[in-house]
N, C-alpha and C positions, 0 to 999 in steps of 0.2 A: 504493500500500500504506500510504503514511504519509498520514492523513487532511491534507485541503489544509487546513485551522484550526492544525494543530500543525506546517504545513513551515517555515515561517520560524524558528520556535524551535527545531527539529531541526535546521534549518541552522547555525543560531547556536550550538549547545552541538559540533557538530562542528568547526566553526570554532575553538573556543575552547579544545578538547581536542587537536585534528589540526595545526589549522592547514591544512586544509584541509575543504571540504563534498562530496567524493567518497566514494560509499561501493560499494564494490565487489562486494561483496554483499546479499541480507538475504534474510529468512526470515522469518515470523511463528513464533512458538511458540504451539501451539496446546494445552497442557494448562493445567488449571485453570480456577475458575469467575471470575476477579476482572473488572472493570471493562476494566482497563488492557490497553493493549497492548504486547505485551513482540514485541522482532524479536532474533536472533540477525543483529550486521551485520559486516562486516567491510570494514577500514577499514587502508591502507596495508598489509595482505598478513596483517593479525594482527583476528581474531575479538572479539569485543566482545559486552554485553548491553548494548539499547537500551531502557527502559521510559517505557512516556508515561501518564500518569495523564490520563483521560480524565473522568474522575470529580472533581470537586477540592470539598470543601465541608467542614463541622465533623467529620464520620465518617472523612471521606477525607483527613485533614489530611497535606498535604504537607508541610508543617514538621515533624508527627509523626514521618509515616514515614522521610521522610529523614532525622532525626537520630536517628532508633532505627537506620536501616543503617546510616553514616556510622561510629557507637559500635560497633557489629560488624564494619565493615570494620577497624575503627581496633583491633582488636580480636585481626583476626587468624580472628575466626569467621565473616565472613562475606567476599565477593569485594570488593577493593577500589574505592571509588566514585570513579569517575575527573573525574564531573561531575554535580550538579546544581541545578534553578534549581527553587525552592520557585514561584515565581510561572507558569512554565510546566509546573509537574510533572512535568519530565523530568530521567531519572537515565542515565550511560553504567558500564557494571560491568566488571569484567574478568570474562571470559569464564571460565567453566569447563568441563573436557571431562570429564563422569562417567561412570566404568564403574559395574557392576554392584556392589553392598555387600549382601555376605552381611548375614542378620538377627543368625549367631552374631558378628560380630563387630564389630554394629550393637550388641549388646547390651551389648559394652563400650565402645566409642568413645561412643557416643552421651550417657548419664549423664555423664562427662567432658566432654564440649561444654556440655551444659547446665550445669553447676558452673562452668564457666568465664562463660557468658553469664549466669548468676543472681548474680554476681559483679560484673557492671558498675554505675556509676553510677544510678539510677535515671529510666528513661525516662519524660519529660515527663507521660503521662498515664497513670491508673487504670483499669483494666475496670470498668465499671460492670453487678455482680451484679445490682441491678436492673431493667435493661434486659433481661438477656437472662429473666429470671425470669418479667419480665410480656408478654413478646412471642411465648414458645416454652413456657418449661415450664407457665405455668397456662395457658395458650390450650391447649396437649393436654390438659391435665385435661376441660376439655370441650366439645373438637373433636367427640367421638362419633366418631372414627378405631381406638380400640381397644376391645375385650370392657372393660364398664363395672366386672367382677368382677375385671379383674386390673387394669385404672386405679386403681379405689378401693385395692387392695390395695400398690401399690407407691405412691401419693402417701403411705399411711398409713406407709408406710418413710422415704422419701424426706423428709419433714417431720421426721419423727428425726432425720435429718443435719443440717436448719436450724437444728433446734437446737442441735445439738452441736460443728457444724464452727467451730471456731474463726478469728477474722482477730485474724493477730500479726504487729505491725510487723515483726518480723526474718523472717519469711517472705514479706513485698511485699516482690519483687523483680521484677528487668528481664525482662520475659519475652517469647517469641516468640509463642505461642499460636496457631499453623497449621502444626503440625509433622507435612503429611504427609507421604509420599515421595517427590513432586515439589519438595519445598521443603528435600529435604535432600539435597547432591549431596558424592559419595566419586569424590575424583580417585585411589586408589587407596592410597593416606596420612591423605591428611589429609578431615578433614568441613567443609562447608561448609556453611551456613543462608543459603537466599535467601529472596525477597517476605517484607519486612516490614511489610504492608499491615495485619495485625492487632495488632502490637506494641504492650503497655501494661505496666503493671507492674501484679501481681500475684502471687496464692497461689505458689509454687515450684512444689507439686503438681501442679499443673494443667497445665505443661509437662511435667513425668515422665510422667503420668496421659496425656497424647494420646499421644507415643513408645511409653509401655508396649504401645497397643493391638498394635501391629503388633513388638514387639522379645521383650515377654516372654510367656514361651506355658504356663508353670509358674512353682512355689514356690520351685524351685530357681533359675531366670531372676529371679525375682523377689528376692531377696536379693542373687545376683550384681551385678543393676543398679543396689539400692539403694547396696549396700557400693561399686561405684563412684562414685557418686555423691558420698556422704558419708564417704567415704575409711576405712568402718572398719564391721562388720557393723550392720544399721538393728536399733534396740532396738524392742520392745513400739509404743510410741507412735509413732514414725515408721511403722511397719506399717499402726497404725493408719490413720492420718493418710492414707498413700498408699491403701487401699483406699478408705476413703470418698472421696477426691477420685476415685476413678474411677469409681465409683458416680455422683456430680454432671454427671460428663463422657458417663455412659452416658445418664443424662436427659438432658441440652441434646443429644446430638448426636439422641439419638432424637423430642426436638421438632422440631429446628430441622427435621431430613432429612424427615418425615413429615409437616410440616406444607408445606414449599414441595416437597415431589415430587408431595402428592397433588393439591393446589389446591384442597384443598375436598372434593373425591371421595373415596366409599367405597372403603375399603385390602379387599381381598380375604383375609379369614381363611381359607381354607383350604387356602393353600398353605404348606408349610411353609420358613422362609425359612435360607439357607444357616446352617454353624455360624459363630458369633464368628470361632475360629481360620482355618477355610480362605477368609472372605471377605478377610480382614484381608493372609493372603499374598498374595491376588490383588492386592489392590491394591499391597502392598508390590513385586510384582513387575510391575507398570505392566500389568493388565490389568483393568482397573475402571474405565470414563470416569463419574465422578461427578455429570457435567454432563447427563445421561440422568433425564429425572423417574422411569422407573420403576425405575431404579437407586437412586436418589435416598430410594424408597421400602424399597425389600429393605434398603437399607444402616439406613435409621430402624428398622426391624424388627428386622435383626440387633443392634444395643443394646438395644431395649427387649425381647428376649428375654434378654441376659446381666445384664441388669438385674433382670430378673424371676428367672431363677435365682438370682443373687449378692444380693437382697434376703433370700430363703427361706433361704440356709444359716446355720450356726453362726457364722460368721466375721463378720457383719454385725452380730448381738446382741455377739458379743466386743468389736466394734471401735470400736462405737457408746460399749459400758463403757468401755473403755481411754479416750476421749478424754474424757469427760463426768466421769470421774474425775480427771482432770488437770486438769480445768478447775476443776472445783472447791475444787482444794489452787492454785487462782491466784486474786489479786483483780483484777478488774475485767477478766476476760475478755468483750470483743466476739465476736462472733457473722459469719462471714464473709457467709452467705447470706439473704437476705430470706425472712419467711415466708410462707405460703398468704394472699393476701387473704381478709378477711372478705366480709360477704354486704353485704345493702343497701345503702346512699348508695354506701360504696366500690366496691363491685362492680358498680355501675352507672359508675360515674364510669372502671373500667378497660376493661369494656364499650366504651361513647364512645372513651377514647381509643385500644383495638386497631383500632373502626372507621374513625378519621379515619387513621389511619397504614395500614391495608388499602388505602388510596384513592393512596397516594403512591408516590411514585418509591423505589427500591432501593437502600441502600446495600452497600456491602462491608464484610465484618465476618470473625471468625471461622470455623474451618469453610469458608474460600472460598466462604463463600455470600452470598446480599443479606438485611442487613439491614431493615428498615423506615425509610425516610429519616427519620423524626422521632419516631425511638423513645423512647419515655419513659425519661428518667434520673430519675425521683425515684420513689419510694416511697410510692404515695396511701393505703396504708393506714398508714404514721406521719405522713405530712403531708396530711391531712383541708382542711387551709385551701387547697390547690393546685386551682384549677381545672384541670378534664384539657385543654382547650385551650390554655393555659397550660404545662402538663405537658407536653404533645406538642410544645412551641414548639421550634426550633430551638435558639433561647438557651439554650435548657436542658441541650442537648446537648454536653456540654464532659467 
């Protein structure tokens, strides 16, 4: 069960923690999409989490991860890490035994967790918006996966928000950024965050904005969660602020899911795909395997449907003003999101490099899903001088 490459160094981190290499049980855990493998073992009569990162490279940084759990263990938010060795990618956790956690009372635990873990020191490394910008959201622009009359129509929203949404130092914070409901375990008290395989520091929102999918189902949920949160009702701008980050999060998850479920293949319009609300239960209540391509596709759907309604209402033009006006009574407000590449030299030059990285091996990223092993982190339409070979280098990947 423990591949023969990583037995010597699972013997050794037993050793080191046990003082002894018996283990009396194991199990694989089989939910989620990541690399690793994770065993449920147990070891002198008491249960344990075994993870082996199978994967180890600049994406996959074990240094990262492990000292993004480490800081959550240390923390109190996440399961205590009892052993691990950056060079072999192996981590031993204290076990946890999760029951079942209502959504109502997910609704307030959970904002409270998060205020606590956006609160820690800040984690080694940054999300890089451009990466995911140029590898999902304009690669659906023009995939030819959706009706061209409601692409055009929601990138002309969605480019609104790049412009608008703000990056403010006091909002990069430590964040989890895979918060689905596999990765959030209630021993019955208290919340636990595991797999911190996507941990960076980033926008606050963006960790509210994935929980909200599955916690908040109304306006009324929606203030509760907030005012958790922030320890006191969310004014006008914070409102703001949280809708359009969920807005940004319905686009990437509706690239990322539609672009690796369908593989290339025509998405079938005329089925109509479930609502936002009852897919979101399902999965919250463990009945969604996400690792299924044409699941993988309904779930891409279901966002780029709440996306398409939530660009058209009122609250979208409100909330777009509320931020753009703020920004404006501030100097030297940056911009969190990259914008729409231009056309010529550079868009041939992003061309090239979605091709060479189509060709390559899969990282783990966000969303439990693979990345592009040599995804672009730079920006070619502000830096013109970057060869996309270059661009796509590993080096660059940091």
């Amino acid at each position: 069960m423990i591949p023969h490459e990583k037995s010597a160094a699972v013997s050794r981190s037993l050793s080191e923690t046990f003082g002894t290499t018996a283990i009396e049980d194991i199990c694989r855990m089989t939910k989620g999409l990541s690399s690793d493998l994770v065993f449920r073992i147990v070891v002198k009569g008491s249960p344990f989490l075994l993870r082996i990162m199978m994967r180890m490279d600049e994406r996959n940084d074990p240094v990262r991860v492990f000292t993004c759990m480490r800081a959550a263990g240390e923390a109190g938010l996440a399961p205590r890490v009892l052993y691990s060795n950056t060079e072999d990618g192996i981590a031993i956790i204290d076990w946890i035994e999760a029951v079942p956690f209502a959504a109502a009372q997910a609704l307030v635990q959970l904002p409270a967790t998060l205020k606590r873990l956006h609160a820690l020191p800040p984690f080694p490394k940054a999300f890089n918006y451009a990466t995911a910008h140029n590898f999902f959201i304009w690669r659906l622009r023009a995939s030819g996966l959706l009706p061209g009359t409601e692409v055009e129509d929601v990138f002309r929203r969605y480019q609104q928000i790049c412009a608008a949404y703000p990056r403010l130092d006091a909002d990069l914070v430590s964040c989890h950024m895979d918060l689905k409901p596999e990765n959030i375990l209630f021993d019955g008290s208290r919340v636990w965050l595991v797999d911190w395989m996507a941990a960076f520091v980033n926008d606050r929102y963006f960790d509210l904005a994935i929980v909200a999918n599955f916690v908040v189902t109304n306006d009324g949920d929606e203030r509760t969660y907030l005012e958790e949160y922030f320890g006191q009702p969310p004014d006008e701008y914070q409102l703001a602020r949280f809708f359009l980050m969920r807005q940004v999060l319905h686009m990437l998850s509706a690239a990322v899911f539609l672009l690796l479920g369908s593989a290339g293949k025509p998405i079938r319009q005329d089925e109509t795909p479930p609502s936002f609300r009852d897919f979101h239960d399902r999965i919250w209540a463990g009945e969604i395997d996400l690792t299924d391509d044409d699941l993988k596709v309904v779930y891409g759907m279901v966002h780029w449907e709440e996306l398409l309604q939530n660009v058209r209402q009122p609250r979208f033009d409100e909330a777009l003003r509320i931020v753009s006006e703020w920004n404006t009574s501030q100097e030297g407000v940056r911009l969190l999101l990259p914008s729409a590449p231009g056309r010529g030299a550079t868009h041939l030059k992003m061309a090239k490099c979605f091709a060479i990285a189509s060709h390559s091996s899969r990282k783990q990223g966000p969303f439990g899903v693979k990345w592009p092993s040599n995804a672009c982190c730079c920006d070619l339409e502000t830096r013109p001088d970057i060869d996309e070979l270059d661009c796509c280098s590993p080096s660059r990947n940091s």
